[in-house]
Gaussian input, Z-matrix of N, CA and C with variables (Angstrom, degrees):
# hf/3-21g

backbone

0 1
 N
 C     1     B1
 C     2     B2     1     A1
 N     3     B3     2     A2     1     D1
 C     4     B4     3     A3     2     D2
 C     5     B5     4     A4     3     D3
 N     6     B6     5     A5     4     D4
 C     7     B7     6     A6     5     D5
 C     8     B8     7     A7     6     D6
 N     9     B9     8     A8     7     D7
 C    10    B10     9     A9     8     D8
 C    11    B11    10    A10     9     D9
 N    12    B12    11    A11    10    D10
 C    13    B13    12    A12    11    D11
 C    14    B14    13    A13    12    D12
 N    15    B15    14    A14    13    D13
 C    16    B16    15    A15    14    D14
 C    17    B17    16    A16    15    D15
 N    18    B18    17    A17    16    D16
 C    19    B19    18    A18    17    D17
 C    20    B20    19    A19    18    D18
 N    21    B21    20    A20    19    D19
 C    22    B22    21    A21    20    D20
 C    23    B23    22    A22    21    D21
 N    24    B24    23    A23    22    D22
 C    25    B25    24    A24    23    D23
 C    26    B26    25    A25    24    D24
 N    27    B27    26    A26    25    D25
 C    28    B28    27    A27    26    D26
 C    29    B29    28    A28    27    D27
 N    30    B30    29    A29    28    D28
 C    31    B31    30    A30    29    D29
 C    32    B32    31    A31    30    D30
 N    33    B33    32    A32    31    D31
 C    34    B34    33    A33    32    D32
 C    35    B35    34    A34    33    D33
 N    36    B36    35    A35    34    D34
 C    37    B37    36    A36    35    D35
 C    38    B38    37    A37    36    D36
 N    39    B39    38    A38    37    D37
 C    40    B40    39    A39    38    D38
 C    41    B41    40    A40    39    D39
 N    42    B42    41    A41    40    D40
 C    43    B43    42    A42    41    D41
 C    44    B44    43    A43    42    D42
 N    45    B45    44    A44    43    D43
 C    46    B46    45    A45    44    D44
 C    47    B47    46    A46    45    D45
 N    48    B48    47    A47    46    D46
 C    49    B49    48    A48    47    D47
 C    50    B50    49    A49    48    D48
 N    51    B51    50    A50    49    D49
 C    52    B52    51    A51    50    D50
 C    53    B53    52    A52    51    D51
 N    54    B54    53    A53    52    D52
 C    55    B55    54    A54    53    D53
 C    56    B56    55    A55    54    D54
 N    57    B57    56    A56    55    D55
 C    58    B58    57    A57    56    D56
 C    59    B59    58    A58    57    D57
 N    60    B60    59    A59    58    D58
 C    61    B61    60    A60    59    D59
 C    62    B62    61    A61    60    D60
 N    63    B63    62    A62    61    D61
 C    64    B64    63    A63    62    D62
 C    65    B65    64    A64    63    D63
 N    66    B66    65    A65    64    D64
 C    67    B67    66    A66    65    D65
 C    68    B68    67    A67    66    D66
 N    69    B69    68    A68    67    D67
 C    70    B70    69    A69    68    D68
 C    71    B71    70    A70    69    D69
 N    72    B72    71    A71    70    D70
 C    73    B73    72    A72    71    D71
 C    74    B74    73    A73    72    D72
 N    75    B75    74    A74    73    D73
 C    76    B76    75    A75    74    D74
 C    77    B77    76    A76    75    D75
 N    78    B78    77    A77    76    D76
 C    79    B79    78    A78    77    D77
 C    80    B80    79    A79    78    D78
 N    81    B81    80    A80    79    D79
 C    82    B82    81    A81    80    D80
 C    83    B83    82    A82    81    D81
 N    84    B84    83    A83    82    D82
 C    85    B85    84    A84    83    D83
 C    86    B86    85    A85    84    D84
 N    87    B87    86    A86    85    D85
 C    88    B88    87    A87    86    D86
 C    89    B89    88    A88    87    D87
 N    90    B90    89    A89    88    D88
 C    91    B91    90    A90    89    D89
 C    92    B92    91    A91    90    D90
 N    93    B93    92    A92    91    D91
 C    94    B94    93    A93    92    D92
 C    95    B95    94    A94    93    D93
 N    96    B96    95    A95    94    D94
 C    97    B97    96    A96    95    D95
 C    98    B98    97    A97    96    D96
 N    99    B99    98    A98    97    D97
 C   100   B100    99    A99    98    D98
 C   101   B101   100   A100    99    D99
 N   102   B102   101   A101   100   D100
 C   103   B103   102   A102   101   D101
 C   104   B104   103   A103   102   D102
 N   105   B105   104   A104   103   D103
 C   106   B106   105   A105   104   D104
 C   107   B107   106   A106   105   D105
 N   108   B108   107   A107   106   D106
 C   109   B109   108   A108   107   D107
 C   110   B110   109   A109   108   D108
 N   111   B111   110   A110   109   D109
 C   112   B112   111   A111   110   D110
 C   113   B113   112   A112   111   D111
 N   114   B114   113   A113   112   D112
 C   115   B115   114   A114   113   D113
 C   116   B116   115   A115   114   D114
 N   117   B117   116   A116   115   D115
 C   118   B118   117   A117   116   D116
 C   119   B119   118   A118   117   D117
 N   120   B120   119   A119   118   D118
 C   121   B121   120   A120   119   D119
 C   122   B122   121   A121   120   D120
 N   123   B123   122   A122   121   D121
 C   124   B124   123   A123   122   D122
 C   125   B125   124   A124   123   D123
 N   126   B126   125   A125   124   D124
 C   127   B127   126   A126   125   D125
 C   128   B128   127   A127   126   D126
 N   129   B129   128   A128   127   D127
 C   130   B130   129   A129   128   D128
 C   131   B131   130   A130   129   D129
 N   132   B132   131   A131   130   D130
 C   133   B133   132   A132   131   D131
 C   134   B134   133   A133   132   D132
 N   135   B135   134   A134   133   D133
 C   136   B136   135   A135   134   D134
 C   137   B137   136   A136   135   D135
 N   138   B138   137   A137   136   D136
 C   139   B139   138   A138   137   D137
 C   140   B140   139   A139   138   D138
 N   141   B141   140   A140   139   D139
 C   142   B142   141   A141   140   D140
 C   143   B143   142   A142   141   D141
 N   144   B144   143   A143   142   D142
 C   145   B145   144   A144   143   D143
 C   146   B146   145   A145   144   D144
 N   147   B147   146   A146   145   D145
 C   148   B148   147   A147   146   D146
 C   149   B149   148   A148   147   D147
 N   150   B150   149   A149   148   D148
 C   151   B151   150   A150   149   D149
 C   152   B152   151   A151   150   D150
 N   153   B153   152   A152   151   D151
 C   154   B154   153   A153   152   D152
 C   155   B155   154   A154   153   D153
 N   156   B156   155   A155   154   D154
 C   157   B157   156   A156   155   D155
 C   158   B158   157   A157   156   D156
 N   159   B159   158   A158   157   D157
 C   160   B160   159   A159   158   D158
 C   161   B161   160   A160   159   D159
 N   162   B162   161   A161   160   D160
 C   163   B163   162   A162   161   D161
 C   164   B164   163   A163   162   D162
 N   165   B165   164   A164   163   D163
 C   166   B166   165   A165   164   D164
 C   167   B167   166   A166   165   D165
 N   168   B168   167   A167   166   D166
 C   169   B169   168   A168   167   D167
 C   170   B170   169   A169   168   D168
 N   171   B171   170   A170   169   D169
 C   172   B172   171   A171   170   D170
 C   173   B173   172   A172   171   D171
 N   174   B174   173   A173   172   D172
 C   175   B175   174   A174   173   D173
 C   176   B176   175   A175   174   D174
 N   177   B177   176   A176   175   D175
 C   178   B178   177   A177   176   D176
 C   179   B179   178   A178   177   D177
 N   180   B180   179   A179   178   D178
 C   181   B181   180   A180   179   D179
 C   182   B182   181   A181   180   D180
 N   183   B183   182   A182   181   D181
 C   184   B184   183   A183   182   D182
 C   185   B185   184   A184   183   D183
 N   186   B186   185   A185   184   D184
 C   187   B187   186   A186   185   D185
 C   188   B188   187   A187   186   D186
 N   189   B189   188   A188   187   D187
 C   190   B190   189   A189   188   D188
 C   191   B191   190   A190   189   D189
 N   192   B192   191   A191   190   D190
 C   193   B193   192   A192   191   D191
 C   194   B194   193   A193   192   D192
 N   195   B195   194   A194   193   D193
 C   196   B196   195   A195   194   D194
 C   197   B197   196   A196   195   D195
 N   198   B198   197   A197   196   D196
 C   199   B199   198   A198   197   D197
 C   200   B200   199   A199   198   D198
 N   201   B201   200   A200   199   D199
 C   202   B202   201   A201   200   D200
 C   203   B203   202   A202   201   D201
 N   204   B204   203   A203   202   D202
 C   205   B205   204   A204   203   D203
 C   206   B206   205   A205   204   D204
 N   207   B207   206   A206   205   D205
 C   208   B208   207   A207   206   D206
 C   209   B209   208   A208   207   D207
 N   210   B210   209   A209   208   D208
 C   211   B211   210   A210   209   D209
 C   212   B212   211   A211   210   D210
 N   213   B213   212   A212   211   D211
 C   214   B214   213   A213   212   D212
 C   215   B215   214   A214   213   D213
 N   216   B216   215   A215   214   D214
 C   217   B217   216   A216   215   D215
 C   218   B218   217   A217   216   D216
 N   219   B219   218   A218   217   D217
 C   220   B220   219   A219   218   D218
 C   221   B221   220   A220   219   D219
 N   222   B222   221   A221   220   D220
 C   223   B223   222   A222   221   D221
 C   224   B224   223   A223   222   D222
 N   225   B225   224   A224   223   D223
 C   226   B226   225   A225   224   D224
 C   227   B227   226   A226   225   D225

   B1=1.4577
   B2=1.5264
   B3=1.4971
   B4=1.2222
   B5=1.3270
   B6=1.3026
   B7=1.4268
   B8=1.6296
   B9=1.5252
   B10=0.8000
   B11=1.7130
   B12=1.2949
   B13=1.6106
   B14=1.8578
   B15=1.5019
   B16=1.8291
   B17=0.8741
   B18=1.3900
   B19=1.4535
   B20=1.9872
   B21=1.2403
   B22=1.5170
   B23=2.0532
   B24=1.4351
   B25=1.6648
   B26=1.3394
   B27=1.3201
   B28=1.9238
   B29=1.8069
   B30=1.3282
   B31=1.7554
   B32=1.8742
   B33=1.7698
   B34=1.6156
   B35=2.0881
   B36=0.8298
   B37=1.3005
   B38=2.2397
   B39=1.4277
   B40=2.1137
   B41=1.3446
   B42=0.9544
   B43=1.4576
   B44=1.2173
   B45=1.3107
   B46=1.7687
   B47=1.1983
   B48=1.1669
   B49=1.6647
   B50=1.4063
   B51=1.0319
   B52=1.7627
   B53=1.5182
   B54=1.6004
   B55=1.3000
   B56=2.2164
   B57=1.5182
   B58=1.6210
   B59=1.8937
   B60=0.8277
   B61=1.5550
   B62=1.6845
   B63=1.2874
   B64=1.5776
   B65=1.1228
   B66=1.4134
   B67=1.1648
   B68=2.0069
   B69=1.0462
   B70=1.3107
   B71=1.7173
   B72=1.4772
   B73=1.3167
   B74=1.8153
   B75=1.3390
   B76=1.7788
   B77=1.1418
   B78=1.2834
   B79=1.3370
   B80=2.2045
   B81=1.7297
   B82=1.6485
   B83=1.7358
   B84=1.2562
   B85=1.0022
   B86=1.5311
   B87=1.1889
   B88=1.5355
   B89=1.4341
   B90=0.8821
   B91=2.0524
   B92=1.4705
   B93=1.5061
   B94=2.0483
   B95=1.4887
   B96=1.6520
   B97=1.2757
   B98=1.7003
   B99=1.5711
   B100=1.3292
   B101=1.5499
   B102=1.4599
   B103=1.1149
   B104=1.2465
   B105=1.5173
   B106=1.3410
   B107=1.4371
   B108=1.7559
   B109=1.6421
   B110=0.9275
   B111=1.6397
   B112=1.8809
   B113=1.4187
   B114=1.1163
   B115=1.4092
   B116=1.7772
   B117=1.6935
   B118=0.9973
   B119=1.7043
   B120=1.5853
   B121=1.1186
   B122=1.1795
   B123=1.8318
   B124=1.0419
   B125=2.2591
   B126=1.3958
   B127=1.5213
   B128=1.5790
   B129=1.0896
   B130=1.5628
   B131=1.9879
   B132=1.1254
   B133=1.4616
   B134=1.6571
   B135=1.0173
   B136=1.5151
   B137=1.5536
   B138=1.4884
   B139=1.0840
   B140=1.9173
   B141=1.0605
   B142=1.4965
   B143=1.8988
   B144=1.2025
   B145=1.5705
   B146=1.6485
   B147=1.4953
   B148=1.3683
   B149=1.3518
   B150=1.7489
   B151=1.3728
   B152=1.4629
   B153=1.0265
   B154=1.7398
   B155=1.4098
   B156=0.9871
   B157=1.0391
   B158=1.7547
   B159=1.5062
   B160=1.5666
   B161=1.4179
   B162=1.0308
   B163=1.7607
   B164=1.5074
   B165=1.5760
   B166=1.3950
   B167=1.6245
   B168=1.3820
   B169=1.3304
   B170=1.4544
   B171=1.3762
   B172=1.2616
   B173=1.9356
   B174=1.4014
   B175=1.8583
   B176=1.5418
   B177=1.5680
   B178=1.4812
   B179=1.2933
   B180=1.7140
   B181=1.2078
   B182=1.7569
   B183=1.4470
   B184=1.3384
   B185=1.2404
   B186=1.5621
   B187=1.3775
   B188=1.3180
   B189=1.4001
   B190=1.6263
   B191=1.5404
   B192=1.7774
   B193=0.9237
   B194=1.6511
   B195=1.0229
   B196=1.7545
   B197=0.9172
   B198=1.2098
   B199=1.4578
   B200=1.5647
   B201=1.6508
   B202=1.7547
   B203=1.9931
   B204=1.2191
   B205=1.3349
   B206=1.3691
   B207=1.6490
   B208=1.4769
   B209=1.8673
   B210=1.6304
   B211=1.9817
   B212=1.1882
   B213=1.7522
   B214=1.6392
   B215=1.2424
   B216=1.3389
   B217=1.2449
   B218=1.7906
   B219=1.3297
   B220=2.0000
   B221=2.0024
   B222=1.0099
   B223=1.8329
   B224=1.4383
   B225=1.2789
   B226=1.1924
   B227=1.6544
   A1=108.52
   A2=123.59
   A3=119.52
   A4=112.83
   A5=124.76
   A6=136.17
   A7=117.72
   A8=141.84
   A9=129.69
   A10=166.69
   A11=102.02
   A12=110.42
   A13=104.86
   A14=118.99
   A15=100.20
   A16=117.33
   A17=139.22
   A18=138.44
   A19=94.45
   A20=109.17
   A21=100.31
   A22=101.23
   A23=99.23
   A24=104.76
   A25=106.22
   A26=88.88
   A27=90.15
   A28=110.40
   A29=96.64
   A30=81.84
   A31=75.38
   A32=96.70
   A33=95.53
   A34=136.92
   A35=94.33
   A36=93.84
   A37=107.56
   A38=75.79
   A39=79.33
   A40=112.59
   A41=99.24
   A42=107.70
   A43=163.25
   A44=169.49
   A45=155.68
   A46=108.22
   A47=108.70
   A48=111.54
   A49=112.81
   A50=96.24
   A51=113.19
   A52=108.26
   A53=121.36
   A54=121.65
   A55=110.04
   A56=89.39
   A57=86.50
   A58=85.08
   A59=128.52
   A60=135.19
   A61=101.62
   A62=119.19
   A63=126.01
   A64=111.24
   A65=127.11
   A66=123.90
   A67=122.03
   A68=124.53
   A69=122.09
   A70=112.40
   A71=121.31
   A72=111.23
   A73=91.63
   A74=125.77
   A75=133.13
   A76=83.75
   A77=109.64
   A78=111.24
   A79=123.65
   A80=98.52
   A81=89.64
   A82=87.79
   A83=118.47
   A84=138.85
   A85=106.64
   A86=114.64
   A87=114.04
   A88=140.29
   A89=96.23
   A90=83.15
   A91=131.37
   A92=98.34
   A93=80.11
   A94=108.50
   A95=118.90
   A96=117.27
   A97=116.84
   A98=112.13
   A99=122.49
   A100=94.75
   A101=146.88
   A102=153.18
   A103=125.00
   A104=108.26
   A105=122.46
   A106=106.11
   A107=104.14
   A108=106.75
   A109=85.03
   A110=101.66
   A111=113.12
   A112=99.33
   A113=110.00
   A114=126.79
   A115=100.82
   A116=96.25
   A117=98.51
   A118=139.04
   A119=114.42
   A120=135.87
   A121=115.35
   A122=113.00
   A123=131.62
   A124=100.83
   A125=98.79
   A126=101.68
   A127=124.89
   A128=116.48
   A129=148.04
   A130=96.66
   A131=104.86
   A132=90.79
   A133=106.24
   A134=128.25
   A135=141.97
   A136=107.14
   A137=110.27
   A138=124.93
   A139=91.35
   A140=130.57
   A141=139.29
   A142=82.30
   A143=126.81
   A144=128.98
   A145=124.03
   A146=92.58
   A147=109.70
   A148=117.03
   A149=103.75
   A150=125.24
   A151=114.50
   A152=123.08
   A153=140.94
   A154=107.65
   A155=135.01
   A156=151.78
   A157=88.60
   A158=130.27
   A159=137.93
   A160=96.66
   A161=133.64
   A162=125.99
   A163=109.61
   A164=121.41
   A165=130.28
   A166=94.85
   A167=135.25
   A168=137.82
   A169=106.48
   A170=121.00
   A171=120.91
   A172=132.06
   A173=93.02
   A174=102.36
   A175=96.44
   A176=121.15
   A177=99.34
   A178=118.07
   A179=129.19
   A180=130.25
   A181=123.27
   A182=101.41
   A183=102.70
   A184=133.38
   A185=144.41
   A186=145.89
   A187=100.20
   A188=146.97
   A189=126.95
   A190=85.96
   A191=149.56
   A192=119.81
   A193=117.46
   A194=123.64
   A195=139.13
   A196=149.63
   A197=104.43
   A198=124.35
   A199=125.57
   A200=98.91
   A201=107.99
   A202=100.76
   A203=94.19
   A204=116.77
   A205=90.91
   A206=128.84
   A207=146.08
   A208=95.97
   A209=78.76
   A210=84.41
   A211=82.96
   A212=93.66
   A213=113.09
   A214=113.64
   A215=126.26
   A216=133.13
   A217=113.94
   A218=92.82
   A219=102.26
   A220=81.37
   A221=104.18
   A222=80.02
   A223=104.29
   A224=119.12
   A225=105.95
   A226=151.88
   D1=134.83
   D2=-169.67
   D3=-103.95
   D4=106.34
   D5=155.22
   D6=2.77
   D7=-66.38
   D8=87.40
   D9=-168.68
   D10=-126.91
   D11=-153.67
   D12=-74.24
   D13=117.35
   D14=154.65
   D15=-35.02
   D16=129.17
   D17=167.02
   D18=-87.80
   D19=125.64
   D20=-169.82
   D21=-114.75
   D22=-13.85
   D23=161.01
   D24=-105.34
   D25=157.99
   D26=164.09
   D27=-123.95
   D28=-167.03
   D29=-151.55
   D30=-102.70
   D31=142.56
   D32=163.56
   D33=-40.80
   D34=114.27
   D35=170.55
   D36=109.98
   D37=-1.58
   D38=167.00
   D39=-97.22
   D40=109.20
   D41=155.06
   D42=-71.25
   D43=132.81
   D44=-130.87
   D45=-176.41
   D46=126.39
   D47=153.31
   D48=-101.91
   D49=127.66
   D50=-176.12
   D51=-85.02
   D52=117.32
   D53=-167.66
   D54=-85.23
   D55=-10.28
   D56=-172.58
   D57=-87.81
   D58=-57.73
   D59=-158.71
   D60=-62.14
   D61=-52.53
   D62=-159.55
   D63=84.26
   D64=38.78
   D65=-164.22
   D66=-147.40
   D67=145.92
   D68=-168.74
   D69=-90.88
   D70=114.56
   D71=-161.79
   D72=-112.13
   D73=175.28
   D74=170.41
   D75=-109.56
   D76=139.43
   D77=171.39
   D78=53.65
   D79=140.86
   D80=-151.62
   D81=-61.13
   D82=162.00
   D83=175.57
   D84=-131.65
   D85=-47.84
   D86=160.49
   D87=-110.90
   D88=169.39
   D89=-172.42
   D90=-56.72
   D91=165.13
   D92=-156.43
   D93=-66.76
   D94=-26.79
   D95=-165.89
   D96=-60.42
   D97=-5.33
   D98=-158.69
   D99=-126.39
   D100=30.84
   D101=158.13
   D102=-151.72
   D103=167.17
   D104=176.62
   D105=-121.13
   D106=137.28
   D107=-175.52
   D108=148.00
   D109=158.78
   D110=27.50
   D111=-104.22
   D112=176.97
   D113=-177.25
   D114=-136.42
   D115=153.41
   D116=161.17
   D117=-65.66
   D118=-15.94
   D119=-153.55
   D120=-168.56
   D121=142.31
   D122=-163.36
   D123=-65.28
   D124=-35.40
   D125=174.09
   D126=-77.23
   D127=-9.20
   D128=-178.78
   D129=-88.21
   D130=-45.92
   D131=-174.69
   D132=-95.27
   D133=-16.92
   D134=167.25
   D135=-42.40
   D136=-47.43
   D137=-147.45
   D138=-99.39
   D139=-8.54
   D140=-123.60
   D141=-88.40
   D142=-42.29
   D143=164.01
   D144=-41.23
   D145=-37.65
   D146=-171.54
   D147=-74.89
   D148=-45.80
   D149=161.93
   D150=-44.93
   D151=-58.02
   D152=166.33
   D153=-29.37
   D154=-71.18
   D155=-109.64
   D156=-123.92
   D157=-36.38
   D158=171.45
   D159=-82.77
   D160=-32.42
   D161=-172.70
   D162=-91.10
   D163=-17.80
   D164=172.42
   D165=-78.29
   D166=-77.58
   D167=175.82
   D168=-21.59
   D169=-85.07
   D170=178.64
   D171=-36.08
   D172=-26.88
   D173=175.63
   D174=-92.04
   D175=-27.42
   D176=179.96
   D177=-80.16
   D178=-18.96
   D179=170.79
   D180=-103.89
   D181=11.54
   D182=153.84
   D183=-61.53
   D184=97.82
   D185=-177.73
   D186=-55.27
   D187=-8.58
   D188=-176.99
   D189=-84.35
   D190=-37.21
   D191=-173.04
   D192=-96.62
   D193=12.61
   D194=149.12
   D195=-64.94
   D196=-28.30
   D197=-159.61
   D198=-40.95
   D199=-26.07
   D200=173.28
   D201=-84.19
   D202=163.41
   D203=-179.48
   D204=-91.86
   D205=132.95
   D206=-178.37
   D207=-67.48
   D208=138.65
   D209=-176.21
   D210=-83.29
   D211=170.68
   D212=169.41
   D213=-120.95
   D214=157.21
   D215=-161.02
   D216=-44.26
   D217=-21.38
   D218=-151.42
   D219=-87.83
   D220=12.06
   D221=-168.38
   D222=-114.12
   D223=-12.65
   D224=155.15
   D225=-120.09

């Protein structure tokens, strides 16, 4: 018995953007390592690059994860 199961449907109304395809699937269609999801909505996963890309910006200019001054090559 396998620990577990491929899920090879997905349940109506999940959503994914598939990062190998470029493309918005219902339900995973491809493997998890190659998407983002689920989403509530077919416009929610459309956007799912966009999302990426505002939540990367925001962690790179967050000062709680900065707070040290960047070493320089000579210091270590």
């Amino acid at each position: 018995m396998a620990l577990f199961k491929k899920r090879t449907v997905g349940k109506p109304g999940e959503w994914y953007y598939c990062l190998e395809h470029k493309k918005v699937e219902e339900g995973p269609e491809c493997p998890a390592k190659d998407r983002f999801g689920p989403y509530a909505s077919r416009e929610e996963a459309q956007r799912a690059m966009d999302t990426a890309r505002e939540r990367n910006l925001d962690w790179e200019t967050d000062p709680r994860w900065h707070d040290a001054a960047p070493r320089s090559a000579d210091e270590d």
